[in-house]
mmCIF file as gemmi writes it, N, C-alpha and C atoms, coordinates in Angstrom:
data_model
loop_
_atom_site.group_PDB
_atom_site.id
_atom_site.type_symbol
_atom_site.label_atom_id
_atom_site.label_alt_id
_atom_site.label_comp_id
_atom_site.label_asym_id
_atom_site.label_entity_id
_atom_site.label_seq_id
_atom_site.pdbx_PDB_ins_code
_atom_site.Cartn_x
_atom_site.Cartn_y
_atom_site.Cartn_z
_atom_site.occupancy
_atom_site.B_iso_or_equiv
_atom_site.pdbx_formal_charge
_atom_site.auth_seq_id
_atom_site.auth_asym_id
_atom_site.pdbx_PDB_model_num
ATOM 1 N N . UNK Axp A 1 ? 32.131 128.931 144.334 1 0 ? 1 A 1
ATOM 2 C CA . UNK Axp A 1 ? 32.072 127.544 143.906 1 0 ? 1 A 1
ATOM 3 C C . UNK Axp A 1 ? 32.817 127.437 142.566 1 0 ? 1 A 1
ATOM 4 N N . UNK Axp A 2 ? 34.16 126.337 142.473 1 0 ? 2 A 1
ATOM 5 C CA . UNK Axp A 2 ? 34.705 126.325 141.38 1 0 ? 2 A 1
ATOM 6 C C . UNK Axp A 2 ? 33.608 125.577 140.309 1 0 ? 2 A 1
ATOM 7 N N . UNK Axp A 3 ? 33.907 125.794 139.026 1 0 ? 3 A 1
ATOM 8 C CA . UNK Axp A 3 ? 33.683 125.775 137.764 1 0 ? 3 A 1
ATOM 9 C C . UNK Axp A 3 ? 33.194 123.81 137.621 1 0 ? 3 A 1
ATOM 10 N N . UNK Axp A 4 ? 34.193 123.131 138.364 1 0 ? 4 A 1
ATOM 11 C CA . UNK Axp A 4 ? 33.995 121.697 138.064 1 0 ? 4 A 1
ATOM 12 C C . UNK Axp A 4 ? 33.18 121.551 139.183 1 0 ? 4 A 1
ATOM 13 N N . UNK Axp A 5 ? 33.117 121.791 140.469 1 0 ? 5 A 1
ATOM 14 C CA . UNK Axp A 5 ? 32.223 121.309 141.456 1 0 ? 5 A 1
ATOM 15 C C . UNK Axp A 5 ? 30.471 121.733 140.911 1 0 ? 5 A 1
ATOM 16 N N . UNK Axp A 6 ? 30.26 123.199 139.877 1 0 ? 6 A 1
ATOM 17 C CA . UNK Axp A 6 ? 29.618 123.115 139.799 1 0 ? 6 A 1
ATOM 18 C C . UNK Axp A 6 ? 28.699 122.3 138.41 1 0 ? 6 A 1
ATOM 19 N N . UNK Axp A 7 ? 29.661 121.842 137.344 1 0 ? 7 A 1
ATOM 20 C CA . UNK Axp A 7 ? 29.799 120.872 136.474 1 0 ? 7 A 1
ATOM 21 C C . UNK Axp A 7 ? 29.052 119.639 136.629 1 0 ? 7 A 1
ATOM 22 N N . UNK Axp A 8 ? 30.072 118.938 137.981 1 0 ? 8 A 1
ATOM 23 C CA . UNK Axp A 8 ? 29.267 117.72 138.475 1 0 ? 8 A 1
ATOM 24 C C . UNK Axp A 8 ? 28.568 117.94 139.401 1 0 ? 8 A 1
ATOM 25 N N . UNK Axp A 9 ? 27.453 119.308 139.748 1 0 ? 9 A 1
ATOM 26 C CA . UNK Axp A 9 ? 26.454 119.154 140.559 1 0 ? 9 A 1
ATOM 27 C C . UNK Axp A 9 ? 25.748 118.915 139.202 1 0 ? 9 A 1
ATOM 28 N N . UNK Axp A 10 ? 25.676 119.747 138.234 1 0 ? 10 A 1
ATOM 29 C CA . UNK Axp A 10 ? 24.071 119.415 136.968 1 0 ? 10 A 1
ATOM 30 C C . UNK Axp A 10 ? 24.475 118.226 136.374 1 0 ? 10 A 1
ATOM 31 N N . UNK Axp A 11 ? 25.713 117.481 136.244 1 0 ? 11 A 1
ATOM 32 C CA . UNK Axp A 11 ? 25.864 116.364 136.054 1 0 ? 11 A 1
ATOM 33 C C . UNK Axp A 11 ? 25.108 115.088 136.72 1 0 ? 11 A 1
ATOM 34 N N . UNK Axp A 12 ? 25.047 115.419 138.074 1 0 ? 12 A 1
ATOM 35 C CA . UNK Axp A 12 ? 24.5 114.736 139.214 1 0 ? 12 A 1
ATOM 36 C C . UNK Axp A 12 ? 22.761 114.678 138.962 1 0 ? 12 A 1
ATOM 37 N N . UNK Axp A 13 ? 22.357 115.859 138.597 1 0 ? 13 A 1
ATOM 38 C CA . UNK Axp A 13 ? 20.821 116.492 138.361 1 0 ? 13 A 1
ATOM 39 C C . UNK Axp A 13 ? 20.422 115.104 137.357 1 0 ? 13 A 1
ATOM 40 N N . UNK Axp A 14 ? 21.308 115.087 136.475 1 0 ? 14 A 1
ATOM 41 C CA . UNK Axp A 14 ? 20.673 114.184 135.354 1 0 ? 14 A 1
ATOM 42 C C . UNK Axp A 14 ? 20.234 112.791 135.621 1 0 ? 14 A 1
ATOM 43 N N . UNK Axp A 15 ? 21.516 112.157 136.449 1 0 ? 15 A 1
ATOM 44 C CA . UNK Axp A 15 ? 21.392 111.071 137.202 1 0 ? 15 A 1
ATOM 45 C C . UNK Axp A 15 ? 20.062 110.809 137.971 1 0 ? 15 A 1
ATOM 46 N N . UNK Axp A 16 ? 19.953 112.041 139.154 1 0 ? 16 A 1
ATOM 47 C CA . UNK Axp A 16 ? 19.084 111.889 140.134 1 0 ? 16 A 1
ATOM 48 C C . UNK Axp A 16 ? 17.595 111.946 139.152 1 0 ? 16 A 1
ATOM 49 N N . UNK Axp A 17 ? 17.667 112.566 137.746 1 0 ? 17 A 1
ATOM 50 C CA . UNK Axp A 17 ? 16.185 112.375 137.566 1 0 ? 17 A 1
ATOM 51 C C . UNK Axp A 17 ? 15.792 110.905 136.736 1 0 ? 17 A 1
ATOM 52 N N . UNK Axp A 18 ? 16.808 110.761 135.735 1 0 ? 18 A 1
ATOM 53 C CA . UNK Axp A 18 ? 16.664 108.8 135.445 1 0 ? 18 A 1
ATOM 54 C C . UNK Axp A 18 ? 16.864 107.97 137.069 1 0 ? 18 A 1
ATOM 55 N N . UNK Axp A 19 ? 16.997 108.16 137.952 1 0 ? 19 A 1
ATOM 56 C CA . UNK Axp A 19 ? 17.22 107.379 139.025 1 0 ? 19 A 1
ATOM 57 C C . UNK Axp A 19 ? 16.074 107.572 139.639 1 0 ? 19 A 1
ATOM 58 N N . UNK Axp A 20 ? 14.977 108.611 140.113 1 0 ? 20 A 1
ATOM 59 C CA . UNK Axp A 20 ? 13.959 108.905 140.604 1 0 ? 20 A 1
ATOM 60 C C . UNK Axp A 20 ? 12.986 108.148 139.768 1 0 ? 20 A 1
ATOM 61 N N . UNK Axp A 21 ? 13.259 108.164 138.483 1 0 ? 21 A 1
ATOM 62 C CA . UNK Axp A 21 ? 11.587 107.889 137.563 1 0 ? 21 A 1
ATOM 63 C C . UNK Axp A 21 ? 11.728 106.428 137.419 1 0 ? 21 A 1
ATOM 64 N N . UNK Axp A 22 ? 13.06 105.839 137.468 1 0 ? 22 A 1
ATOM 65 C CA . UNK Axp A 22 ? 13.095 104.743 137.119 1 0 ? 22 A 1
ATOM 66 C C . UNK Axp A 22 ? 13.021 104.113 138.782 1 0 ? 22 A 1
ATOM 67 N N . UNK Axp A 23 ? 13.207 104.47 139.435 1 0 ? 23 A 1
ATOM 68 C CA . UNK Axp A 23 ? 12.924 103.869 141.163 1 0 ? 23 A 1
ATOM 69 C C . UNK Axp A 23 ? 11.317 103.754 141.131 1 0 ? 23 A 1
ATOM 70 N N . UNK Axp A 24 ? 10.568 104.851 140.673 1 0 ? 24 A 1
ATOM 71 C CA . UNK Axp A 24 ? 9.253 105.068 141.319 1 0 ? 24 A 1
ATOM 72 C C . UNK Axp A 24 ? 8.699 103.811 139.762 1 0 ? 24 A 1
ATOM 73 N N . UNK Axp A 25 ? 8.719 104.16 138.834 1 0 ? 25 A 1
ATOM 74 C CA . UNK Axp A 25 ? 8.164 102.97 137.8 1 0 ? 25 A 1
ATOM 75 C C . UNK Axp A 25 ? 8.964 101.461 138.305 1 0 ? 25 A 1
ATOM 76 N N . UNK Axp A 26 ? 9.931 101.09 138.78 1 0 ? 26 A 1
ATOM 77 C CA . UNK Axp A 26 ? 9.952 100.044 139.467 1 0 ? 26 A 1
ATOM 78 C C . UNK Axp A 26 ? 8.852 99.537 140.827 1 0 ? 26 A 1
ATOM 79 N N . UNK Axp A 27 ? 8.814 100.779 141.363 1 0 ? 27 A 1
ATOM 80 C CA . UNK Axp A 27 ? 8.14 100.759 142.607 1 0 ? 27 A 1
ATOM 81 C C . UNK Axp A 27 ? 6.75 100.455 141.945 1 0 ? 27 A 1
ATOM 82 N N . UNK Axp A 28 ? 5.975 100.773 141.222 1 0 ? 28 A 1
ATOM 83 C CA . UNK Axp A 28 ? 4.69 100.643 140.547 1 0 ? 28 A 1
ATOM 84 C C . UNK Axp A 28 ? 4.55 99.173 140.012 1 0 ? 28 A 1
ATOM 85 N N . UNK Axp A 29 ? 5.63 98.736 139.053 1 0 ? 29 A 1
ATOM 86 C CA . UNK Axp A 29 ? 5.181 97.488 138.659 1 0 ? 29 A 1
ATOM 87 C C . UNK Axp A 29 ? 5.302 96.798 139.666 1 0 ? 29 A 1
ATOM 88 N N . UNK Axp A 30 ? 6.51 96.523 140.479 1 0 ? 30 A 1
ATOM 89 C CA . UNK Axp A 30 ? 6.273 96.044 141.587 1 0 ? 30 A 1
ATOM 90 C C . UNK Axp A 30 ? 5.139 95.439 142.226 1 0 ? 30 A 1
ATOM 91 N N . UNK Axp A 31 ? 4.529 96.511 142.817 1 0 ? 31 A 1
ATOM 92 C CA . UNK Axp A 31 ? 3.004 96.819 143.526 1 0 ? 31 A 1
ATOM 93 C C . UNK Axp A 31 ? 1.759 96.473 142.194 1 0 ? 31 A 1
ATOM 94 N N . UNK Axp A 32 ? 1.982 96.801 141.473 1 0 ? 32 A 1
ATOM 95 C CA . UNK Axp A 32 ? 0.982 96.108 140 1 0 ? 32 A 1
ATOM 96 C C . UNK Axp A 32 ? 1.068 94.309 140.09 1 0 ? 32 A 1
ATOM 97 N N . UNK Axp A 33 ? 2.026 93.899 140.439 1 0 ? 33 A 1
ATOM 98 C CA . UNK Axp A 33 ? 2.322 92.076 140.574 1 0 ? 33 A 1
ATOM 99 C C . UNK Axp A 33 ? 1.928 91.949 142.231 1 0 ? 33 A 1
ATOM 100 N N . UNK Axp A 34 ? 2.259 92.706 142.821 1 0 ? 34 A 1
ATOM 101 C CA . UNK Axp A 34 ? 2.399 92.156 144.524 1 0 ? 34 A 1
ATOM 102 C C . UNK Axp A 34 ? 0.386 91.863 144.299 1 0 ? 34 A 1
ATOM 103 N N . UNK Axp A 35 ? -0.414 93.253 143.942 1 0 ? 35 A 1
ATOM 104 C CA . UNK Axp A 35 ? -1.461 93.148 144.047 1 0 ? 35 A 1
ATOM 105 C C . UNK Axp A 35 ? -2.313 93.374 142.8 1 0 ? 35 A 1
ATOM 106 N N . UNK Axp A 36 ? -1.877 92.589 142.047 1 0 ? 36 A 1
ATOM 107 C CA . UNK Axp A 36 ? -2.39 91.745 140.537 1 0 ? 36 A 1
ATOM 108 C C . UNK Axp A 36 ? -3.401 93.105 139.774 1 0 ? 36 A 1
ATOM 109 N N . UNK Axp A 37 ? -3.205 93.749 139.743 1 0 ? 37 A 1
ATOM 110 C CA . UNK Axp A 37 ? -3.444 95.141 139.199 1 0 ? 37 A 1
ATOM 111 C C . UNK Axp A 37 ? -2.426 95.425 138.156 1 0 ? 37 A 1
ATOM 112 N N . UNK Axp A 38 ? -2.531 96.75 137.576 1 0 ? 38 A 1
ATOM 113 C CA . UNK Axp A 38 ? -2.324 96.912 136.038 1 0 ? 38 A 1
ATOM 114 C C . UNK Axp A 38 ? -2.171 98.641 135.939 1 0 ? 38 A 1
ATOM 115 N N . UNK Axp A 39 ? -2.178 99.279 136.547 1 0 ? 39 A 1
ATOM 116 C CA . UNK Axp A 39 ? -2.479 100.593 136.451 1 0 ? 39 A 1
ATOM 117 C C . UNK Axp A 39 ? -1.268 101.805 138.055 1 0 ? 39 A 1
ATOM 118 N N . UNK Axp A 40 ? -0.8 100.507 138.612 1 0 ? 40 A 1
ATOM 119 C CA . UNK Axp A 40 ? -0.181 101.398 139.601 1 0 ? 40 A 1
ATOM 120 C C . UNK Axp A 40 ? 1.258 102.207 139.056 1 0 ? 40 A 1
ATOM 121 N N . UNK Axp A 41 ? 1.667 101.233 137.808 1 0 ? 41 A 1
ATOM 122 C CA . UNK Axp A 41 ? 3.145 101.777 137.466 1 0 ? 41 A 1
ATOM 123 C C . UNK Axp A 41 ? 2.982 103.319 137.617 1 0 ? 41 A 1
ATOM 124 N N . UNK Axp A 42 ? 1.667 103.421 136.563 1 0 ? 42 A 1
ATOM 125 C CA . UNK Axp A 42 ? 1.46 105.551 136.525 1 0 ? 42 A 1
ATOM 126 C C . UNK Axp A 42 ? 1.423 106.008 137.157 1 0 ? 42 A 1
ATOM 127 N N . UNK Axp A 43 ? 1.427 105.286 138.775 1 0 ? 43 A 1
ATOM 128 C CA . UNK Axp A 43 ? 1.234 106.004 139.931 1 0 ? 43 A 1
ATOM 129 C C . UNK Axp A 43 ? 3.064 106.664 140.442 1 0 ? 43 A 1
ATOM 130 N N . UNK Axp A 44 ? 3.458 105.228 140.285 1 0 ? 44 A 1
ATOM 131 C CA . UNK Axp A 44 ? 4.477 105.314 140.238 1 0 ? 44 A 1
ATOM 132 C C . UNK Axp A 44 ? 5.707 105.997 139.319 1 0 ? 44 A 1
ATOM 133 N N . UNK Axp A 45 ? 5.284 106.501 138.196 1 0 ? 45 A 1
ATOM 134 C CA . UNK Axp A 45 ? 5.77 107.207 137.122 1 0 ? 45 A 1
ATOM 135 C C . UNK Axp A 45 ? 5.537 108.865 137.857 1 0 ? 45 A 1
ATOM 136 N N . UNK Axp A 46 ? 4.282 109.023 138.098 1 0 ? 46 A 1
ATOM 137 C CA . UNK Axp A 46 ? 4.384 110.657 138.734 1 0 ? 46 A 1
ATOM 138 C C . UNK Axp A 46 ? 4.601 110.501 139.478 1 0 ? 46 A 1
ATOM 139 N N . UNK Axp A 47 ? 4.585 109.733 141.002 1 0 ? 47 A 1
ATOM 140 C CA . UNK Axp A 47 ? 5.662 109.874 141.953 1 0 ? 47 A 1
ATOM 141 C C . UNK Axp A 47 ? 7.278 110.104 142.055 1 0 ? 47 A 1
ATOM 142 N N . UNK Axp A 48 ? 7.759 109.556 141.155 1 0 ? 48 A 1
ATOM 143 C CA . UNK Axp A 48 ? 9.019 109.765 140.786 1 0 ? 48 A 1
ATOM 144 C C . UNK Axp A 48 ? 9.398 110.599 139.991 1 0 ? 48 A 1
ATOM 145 N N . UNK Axp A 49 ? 8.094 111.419 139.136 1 0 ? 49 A 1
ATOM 146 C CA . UNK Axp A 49 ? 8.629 112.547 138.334 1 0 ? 49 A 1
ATOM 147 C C . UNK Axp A 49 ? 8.352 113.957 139.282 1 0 ? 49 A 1
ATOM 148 N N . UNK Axp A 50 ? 7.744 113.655 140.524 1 0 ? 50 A 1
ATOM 149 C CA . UNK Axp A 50 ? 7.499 114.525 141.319 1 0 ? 50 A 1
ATOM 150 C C . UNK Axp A 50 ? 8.702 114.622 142.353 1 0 ? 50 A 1
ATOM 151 N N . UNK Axp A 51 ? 8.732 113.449 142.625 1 0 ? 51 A 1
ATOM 152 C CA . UNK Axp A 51 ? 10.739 113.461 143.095 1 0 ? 51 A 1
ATOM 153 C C . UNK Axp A 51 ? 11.209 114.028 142.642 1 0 ? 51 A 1
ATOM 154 N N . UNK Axp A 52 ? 11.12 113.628 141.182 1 0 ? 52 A 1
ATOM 155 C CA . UNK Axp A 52 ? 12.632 114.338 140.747 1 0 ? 52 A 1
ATOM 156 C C . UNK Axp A 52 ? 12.749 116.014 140.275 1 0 ? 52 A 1
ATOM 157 N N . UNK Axp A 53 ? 11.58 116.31 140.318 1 0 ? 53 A 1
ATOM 158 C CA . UNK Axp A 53 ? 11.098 117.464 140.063 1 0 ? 53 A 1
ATOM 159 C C . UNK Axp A 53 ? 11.821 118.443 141.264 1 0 ? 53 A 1
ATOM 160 N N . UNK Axp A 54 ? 11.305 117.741 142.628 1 0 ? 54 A 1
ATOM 161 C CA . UNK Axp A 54 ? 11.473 118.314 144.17 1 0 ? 54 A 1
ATOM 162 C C . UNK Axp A 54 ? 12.839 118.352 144.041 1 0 ? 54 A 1
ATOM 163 N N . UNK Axp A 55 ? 13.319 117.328 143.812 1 0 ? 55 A 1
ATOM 164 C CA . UNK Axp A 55 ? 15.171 117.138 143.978 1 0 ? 55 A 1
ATOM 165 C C . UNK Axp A 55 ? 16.134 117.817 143.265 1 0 ? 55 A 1
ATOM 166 N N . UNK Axp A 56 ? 15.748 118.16 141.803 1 0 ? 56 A 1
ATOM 167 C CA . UNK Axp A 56 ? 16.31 118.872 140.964 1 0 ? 56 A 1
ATOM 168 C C . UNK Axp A 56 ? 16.327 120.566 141.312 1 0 ? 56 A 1
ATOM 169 N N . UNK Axp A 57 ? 15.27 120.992 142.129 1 0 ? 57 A 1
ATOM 170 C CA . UNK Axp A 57 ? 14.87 122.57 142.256 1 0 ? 57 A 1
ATOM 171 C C . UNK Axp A 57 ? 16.038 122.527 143.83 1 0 ? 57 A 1
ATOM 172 N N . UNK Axp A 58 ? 16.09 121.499 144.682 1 0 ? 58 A 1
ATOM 173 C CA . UNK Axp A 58 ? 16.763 121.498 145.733 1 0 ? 58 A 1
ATOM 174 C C . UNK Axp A 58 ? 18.624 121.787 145.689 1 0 ? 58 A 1
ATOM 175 N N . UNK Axp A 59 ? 18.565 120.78 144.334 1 0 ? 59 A 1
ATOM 176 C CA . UNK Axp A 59 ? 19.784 120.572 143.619 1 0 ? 59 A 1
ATOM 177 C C . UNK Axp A 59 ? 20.634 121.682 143.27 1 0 ? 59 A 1
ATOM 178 N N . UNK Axp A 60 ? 19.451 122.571 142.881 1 0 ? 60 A 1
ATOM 179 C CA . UNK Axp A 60 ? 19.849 123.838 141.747 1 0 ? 60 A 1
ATOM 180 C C . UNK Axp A 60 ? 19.83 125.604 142.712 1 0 ? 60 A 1
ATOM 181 N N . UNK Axp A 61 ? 19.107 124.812 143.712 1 0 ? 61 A 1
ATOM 182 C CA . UNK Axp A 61 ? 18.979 125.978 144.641 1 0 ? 61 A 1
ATOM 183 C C . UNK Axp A 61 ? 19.961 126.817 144.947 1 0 ? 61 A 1
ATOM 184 N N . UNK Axp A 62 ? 21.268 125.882 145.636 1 0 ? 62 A 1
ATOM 185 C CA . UNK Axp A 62 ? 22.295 126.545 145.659 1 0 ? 62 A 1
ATOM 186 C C . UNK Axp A 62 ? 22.854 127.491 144.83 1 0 ? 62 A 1
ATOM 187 N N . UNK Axp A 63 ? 22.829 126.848 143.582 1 0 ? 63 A 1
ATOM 188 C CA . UNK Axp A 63 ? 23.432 127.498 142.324 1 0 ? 63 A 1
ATOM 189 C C . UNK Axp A 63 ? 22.86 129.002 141.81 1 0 ? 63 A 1
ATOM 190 N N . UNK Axp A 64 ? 21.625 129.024 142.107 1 0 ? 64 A 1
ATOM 191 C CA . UNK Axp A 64 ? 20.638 129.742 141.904 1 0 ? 64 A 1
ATOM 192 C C . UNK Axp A 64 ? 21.095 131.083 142.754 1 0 ? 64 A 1
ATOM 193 N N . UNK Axp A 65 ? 20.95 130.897 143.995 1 0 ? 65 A 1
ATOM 194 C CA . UNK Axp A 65 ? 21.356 131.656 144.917 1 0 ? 65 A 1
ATOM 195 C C . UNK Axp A 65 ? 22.95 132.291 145.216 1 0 ? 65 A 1
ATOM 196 N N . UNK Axp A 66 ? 23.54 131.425 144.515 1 0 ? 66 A 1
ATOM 197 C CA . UNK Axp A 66 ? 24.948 132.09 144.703 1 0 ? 66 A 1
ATOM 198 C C . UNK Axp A 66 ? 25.297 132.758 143.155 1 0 ? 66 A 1
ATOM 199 N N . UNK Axp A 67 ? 24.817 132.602 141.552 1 0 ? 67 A 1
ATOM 200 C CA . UNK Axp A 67 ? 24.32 133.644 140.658 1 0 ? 67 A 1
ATOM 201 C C . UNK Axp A 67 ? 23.795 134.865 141.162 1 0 ? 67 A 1
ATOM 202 N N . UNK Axp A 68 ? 23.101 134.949 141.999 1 0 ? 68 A 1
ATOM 203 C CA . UNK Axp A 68 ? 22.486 136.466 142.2 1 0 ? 68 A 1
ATOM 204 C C . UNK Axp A 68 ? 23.322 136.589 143.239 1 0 ? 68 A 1
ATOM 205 N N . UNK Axp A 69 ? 23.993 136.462 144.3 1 0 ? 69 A 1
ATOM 206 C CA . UNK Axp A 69 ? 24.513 137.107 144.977 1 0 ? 69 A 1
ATOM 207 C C . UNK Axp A 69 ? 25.607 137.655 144.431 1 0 ? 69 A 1
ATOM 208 N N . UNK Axp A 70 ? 26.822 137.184 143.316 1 0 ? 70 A 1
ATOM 209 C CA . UNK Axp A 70 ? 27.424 137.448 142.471 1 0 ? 70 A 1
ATOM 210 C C . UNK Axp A 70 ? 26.878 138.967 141.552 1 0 ? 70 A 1
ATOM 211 N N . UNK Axp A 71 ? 25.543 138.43 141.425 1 0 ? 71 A 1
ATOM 212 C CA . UNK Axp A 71 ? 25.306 139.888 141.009 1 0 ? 71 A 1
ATOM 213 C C . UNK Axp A 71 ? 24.627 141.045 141.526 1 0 ? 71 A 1
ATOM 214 N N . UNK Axp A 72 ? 24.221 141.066 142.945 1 0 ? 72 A 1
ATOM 215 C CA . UNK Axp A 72 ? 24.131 142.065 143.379 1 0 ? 72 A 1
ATOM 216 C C . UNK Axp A 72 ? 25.59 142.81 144.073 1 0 ? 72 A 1
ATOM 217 N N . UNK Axp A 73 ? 26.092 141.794 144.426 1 0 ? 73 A 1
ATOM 218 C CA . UNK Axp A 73 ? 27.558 142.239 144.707 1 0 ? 73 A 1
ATOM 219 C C . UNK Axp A 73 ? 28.546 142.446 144.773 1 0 ? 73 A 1
């Protein structure tokens, strides 16, 4: 994997985690107005930090895996 493809994959990482937290805290207030409640945003704040958590390790996997193969071989 060249040098820039792997550049704008952790470039991408950064995106996908302001894009996850800010989807899922949309998704919360949202649902806080739809059903006149006050407390779902936080639901919605760790849902999306749990996204992005999942997405980032998925993200990085590759990268991860082709470092050690580099160095065992």
């Amino acid at each position: 994997m060249s040098r820039w493809v792997a550049a704008l994959r952790v470039l991408g990482v950064g995106f996908f985690i302001g894009g996850s937290i800010l989807l899922g805290v949309l998704l919360g207030i949202w649902l806080d107005t739809k059903f006149n409640t006050h407390l779902l945003w936080v639901a919605g704040l760790i849902l999306g930090i749990i996204i992005a958590f999942w997405g980032v390790y998925q993200m990085l996997l590759p990268l991860m895996n082709n470092k050690r193969n580099k160095e065992n071989g």
